[in-house]
Backbone bond lengths (Angstrom), bond angles and torsions (degrees), N, CA, C in turn:
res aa  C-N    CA-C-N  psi(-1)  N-CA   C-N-CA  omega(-1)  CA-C   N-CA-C  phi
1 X - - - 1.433 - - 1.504 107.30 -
2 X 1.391 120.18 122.48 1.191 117.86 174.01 1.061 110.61 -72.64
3 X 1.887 118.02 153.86 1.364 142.40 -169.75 1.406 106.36 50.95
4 X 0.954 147.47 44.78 1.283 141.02 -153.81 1.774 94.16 -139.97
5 X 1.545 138.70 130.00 1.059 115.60 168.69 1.615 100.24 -111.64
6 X 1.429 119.22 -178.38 1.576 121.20 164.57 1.508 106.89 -137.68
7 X 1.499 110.00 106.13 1.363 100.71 172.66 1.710 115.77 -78.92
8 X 1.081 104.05 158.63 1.728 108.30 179.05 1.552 121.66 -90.64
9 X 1.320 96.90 -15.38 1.335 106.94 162.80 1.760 101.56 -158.52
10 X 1.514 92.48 162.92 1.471 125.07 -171.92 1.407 131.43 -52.98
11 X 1.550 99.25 -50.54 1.289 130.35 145.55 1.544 125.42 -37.56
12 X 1.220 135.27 -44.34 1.002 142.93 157.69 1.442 138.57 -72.48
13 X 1.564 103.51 -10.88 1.666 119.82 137.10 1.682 140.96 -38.92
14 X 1.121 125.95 52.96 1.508 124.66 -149.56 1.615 88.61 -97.71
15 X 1.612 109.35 152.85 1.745 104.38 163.71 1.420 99.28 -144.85
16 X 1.262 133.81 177.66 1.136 132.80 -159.81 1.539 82.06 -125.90
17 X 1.867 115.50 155.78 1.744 101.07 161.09 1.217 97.84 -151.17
18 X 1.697 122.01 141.07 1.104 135.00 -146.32 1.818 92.82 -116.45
19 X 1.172 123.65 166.52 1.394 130.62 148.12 1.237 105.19 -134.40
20 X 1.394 108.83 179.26 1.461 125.93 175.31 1.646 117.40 -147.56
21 X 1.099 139.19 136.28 1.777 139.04 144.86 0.973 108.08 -72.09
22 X 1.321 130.75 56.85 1.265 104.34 156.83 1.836 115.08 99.50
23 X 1.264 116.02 -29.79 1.674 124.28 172.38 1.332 121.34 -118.61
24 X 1.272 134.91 -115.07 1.401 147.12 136.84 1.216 121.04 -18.67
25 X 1.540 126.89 132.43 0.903 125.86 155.43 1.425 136.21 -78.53
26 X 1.372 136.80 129.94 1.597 136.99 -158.29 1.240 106.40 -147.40
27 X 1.841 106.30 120.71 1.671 110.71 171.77 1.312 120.74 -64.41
28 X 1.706 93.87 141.51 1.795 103.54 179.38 1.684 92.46 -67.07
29 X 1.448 95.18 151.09 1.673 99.04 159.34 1.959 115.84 -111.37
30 X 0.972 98.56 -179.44 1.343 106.58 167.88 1.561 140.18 -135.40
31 X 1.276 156.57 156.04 1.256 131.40 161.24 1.183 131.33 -58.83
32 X 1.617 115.71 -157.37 1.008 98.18 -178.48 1.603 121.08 -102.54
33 X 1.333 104.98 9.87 1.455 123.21 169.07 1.191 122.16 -82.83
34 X 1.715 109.87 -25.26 1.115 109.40 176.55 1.984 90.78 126.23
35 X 0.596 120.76 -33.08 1.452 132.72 -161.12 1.484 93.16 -70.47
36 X 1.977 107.82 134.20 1.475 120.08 -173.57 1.713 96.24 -59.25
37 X 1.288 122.07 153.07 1.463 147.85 130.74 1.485 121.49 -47.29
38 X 1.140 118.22 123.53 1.506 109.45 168.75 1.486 114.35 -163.16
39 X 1.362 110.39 111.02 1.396 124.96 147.80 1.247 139.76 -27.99
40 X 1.709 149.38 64.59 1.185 128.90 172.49 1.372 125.39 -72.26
41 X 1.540 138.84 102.97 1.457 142.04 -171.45 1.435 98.96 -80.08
42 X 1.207 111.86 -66.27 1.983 117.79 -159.98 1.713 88.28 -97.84
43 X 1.550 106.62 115.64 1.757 107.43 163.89 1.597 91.80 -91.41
44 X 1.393 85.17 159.70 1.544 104.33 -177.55 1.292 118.45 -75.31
45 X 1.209 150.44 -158.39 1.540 152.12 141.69 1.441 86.83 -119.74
46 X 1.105 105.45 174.78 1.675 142.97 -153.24 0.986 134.30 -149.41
47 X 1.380 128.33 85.16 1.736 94.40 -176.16 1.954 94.05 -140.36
48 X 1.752 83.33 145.42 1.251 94.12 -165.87 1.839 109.62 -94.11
49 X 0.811 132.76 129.12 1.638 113.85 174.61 1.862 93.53 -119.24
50 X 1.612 92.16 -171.81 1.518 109.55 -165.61 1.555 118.23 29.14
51 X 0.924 134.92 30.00 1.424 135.25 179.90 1.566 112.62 -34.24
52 X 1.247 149.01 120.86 1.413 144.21 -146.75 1.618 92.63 -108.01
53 X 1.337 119.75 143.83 1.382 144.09 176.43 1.486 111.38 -41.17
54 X 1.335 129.13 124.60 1.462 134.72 174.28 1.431 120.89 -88.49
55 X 1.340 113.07 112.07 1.939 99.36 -167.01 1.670 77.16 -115.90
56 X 1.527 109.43 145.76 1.419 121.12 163.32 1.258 112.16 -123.54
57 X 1.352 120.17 118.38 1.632 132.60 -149.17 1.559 112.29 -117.87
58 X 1.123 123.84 108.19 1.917 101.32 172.79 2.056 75.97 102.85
59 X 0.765 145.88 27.03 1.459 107.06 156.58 1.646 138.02 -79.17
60 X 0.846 107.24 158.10 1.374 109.53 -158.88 1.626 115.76 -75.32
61 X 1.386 133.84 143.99 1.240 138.44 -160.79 1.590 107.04 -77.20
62 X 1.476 145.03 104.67 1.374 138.66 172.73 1.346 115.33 -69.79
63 X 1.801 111.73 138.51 1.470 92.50 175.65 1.909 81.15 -137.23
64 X 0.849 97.02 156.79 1.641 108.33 170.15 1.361 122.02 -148.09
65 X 1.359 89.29 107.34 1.769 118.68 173.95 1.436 116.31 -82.31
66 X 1.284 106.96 147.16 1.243 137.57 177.75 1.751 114.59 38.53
67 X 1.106 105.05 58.98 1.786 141.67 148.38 1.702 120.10 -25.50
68 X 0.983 146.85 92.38 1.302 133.09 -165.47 1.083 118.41 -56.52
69 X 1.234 154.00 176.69 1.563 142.43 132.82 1.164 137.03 -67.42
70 X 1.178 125.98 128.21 1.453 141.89 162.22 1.245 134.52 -32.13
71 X 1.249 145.42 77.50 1.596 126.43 175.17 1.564 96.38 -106.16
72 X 1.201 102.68 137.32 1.719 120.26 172.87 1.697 115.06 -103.47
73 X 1.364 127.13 77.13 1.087 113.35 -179.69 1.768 120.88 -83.33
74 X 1.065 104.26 170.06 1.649 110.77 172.81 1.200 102.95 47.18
75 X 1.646 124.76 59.22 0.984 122.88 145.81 1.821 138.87 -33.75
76 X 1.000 147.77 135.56 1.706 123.07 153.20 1.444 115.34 -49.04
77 X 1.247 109.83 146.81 1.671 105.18 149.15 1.615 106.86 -63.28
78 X 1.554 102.93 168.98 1.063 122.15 -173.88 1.725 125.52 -113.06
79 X 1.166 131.13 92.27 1.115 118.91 -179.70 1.981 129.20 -98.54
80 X 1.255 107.27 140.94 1.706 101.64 -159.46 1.748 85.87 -117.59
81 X 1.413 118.50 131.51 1.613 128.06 167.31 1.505 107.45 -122.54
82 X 1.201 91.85 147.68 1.705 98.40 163.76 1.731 99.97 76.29
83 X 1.235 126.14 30.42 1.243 128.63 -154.30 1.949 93.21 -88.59
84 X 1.712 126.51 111.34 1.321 106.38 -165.53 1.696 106.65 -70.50
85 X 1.640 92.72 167.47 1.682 90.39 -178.57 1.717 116.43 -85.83
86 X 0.683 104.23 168.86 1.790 120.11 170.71 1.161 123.09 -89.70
87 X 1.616 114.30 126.37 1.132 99.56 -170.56 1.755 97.65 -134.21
88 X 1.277 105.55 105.78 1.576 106.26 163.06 1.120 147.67 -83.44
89 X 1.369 124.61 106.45 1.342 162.77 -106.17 1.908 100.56 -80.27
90 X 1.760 104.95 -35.19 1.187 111.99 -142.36 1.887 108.71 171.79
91 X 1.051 110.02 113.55 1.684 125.74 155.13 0.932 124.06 -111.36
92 X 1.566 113.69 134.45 1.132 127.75 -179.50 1.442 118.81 -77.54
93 X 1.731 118.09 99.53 1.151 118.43 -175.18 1.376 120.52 -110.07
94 X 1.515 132.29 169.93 1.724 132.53 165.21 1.498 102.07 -129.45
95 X 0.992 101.89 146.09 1.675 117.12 163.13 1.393 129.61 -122.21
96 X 1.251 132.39 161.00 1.589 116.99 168.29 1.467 96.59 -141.89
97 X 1.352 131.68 -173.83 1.478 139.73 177.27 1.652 109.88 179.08
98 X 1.186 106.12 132.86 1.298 139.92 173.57 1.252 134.65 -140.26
99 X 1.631 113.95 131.24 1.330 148.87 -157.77 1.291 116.69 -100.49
100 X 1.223 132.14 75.08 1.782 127.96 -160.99 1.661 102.74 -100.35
101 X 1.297 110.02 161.35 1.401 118.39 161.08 1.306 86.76 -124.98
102 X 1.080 125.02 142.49 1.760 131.59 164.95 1.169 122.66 -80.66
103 X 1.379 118.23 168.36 1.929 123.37 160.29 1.137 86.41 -107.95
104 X 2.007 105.55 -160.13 1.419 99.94 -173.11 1.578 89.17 -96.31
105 X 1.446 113.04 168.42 1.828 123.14 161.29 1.537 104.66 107.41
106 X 1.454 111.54 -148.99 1.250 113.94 -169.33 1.759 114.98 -110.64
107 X 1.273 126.03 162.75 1.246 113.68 151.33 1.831 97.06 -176.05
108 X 1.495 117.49 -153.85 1.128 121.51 -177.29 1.383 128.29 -159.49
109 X 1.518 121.27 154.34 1.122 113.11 -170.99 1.442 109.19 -142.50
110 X 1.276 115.14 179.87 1.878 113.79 -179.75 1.761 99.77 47.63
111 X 1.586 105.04 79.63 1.511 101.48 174.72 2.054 72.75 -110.61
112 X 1.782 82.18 137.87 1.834 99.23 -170.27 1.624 98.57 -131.81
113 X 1.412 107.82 124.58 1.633 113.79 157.71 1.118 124.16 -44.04
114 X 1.187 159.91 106.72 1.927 140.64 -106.58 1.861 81.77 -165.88
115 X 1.322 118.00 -6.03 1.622 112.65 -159.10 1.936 96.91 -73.15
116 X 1.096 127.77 -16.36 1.671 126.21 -154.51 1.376 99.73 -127.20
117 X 1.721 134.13 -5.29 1.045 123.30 -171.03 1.225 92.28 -89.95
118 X 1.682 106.39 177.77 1.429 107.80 -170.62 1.440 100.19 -133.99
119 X 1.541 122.70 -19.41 1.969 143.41 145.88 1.400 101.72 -124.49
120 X 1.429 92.63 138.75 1.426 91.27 130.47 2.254 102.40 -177.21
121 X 1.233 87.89 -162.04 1.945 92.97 -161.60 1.561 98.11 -158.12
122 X 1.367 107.31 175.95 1.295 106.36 -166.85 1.835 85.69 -137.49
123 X 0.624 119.61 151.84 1.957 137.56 -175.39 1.798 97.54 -134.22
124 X 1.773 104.24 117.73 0.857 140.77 147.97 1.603 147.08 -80.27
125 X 1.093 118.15 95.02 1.787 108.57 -178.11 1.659 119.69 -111.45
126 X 1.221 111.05 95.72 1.463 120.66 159.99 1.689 120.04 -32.43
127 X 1.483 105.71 79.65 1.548 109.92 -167.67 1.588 93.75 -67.47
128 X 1.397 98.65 -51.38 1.818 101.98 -161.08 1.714 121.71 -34.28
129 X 1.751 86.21 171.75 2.217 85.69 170.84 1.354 97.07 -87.19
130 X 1.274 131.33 -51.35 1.619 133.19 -136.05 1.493 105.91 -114.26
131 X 1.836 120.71 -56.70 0.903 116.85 -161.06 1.331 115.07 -73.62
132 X 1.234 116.00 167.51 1.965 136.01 174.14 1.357 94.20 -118.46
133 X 1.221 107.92 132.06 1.542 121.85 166.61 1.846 101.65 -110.02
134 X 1.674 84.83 149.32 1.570 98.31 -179.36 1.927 99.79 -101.99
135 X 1.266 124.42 124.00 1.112 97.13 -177.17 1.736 87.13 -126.66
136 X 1.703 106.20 -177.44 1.252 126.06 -159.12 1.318 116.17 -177.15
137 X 1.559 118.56 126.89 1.433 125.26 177.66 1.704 118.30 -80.46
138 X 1.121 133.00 126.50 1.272 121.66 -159.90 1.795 97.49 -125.70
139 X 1.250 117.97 124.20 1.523 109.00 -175.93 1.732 103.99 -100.37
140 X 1.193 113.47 -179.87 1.760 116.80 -171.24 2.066 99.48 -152.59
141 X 1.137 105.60 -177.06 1.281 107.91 171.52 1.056 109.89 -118.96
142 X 1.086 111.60 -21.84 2.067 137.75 -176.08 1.227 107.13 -154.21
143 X 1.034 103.37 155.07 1.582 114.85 -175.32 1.736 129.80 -82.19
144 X 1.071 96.01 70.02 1.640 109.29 -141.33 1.513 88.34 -129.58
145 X 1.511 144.94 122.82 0.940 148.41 150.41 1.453 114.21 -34.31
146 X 1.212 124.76 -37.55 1.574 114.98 -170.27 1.535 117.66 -89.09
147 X 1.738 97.81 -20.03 1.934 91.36 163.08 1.159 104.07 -110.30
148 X 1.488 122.78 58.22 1.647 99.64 151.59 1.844 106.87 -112.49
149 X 1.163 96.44 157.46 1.493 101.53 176.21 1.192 104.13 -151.80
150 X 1.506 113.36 -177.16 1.141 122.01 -154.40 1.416 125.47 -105.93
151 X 1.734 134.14 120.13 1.218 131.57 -119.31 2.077 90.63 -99.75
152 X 1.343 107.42 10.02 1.882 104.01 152.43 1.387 91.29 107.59
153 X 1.673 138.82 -16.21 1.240 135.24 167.91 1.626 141.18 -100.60
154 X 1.273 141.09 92.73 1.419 127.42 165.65 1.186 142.23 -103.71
155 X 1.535 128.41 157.30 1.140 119.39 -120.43 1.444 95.25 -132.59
156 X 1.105 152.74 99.69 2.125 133.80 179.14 1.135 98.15 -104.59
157 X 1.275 103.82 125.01 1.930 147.08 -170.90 1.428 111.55 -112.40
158 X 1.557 94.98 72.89 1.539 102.78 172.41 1.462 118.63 -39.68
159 X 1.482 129.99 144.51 1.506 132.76 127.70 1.625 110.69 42.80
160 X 1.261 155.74 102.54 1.519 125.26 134.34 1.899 92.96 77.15
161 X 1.352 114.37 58.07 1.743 107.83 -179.73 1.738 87.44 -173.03
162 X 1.308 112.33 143.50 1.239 139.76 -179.12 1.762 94.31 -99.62
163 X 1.605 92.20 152.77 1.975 111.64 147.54 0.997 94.70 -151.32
164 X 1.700 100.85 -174.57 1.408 128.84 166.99 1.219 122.10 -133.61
165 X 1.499 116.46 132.26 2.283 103.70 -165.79 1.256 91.95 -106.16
166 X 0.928 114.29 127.53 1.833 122.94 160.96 1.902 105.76 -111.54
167 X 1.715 96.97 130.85 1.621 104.23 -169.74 1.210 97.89 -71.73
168 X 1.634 102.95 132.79 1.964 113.58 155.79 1.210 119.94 -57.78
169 X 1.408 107.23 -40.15 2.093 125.54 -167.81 1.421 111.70 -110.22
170 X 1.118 116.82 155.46 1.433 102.63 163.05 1.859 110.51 -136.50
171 X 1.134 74.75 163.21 1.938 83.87 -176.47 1.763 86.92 -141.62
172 X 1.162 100.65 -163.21 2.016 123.37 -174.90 1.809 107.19 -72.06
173 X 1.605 81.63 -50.24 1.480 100.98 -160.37 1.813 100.76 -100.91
174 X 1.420 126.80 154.42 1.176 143.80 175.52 1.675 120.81 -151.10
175 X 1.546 104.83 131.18 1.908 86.98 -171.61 1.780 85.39 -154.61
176 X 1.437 107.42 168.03 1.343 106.65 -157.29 1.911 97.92 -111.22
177 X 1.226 111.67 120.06 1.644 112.97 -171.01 1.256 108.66 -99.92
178 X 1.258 114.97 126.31 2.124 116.40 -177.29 1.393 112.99 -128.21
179 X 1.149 121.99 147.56 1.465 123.64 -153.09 1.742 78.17 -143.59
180 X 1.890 107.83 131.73 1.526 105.75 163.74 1.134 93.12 -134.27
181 X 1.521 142.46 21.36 1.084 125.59 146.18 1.544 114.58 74.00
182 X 1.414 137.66 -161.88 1.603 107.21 -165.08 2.024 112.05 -90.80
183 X 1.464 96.37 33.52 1.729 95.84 179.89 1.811 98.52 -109.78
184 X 1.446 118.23 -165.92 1.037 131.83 -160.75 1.418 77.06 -126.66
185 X 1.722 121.45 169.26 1.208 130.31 174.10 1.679 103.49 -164.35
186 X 1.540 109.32 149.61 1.805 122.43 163.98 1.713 100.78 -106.59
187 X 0.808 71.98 139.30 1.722 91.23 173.07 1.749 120.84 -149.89
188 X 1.059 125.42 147.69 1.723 127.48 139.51 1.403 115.25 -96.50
189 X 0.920 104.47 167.14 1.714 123.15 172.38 1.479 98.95 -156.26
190 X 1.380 105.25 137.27 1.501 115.82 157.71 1.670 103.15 -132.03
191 X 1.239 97.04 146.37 1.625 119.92 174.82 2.083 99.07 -90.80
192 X 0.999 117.50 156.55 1.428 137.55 167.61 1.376 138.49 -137.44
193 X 1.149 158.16 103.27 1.504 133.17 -166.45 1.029 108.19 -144.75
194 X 1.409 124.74 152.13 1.551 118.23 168.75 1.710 123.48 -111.73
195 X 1.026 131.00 128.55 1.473 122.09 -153.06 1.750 100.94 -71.22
């Protein structure tokens, strides 16, 4: 057959292959694996619109074992500004008040359940002209005249002069003890506490 060749093997089939843009013709090359060559000069732009929603369904549960430990050294200090203030609205408080004229000697008044407060004080006012009162906080476990005693502080309240007793000790019970000794005396007392 004319023009016709027959190779004997496959291998010995070689062809050359040309392209063109458009003018001249110019052989493709290849590497050295065999793999085409190719030049990109002009990249394209791209642009993607409507891109459709990605749901990932069935993924699989991660667990990660044996995690090293953490030490964080050389921390910074920490500084907080502008921190707003607090403002509490409302405490839950009780009061009581009492108006005595005295005899002469000792006795007491404003005995207060003291077990649920969390402050409180007793306010004294020396109404009288002459006398000084000795006063004193006396705590109890119950409200029982025979266990109360005396909470380690006393107080002498000149003439026309205010204080205030705040307890050293505490027990359940709290009541305010005044001693005027052989005069008569006016006084107030108010109790205060905050729950």
């Amino acid at each position: 057959m004319p023009n016709k060749f027959i190779f004997s093997d496959a291998k010995d089939s070689k062809t050359q292959m040309y392209g063109s843009n458009g003018g001249a013709l110019t052989p493709l090359s290849v590497d050295g694996t065999g793999q085409m060559k190719m030049t990109v000069t002009d990249t394209l732009n791209v642009t993607v619109t409507n891109i459709p929603g990605v749901s990932v369904l069935n993924t699989p549960e991660v667990s990660i074992a044996n995690t090293p430990g953490v030490s964080v050294l050389n921390t910074p200090e920490v500084s907080i500004a502008n921190v707003p203030s607090v403002q509490v609205a409302g405490v839950a408080a009780t009061s009581e008040s009492v108006a005595v004229t005295t005899g002469t000697g000792a006795a007491h008044v404003l005995a207060e359940d003291t077990s649920k407060q969390r402050e409180y004080s007793f306010y004294v006012s020396n109404l009288s002209e002459t006398a000084t009162m000795t006063l004193a906080l006396q705590i109890a476990p119950a409200d029982e005249d025979t266990y109360y005693v005396g909470d380690g502080a006393t107080v002498a309240l000149p003439p026309q002069s205010a204080t205030v007793l705040v307890p050293l000790k505490y027990l359940s019970f709290t009541r305010l003890s005044y001693d005027t000794g052989t005069e008569t005396a006016n006084f107030i007392a108010y109790y205060n506490a905050k729950v």
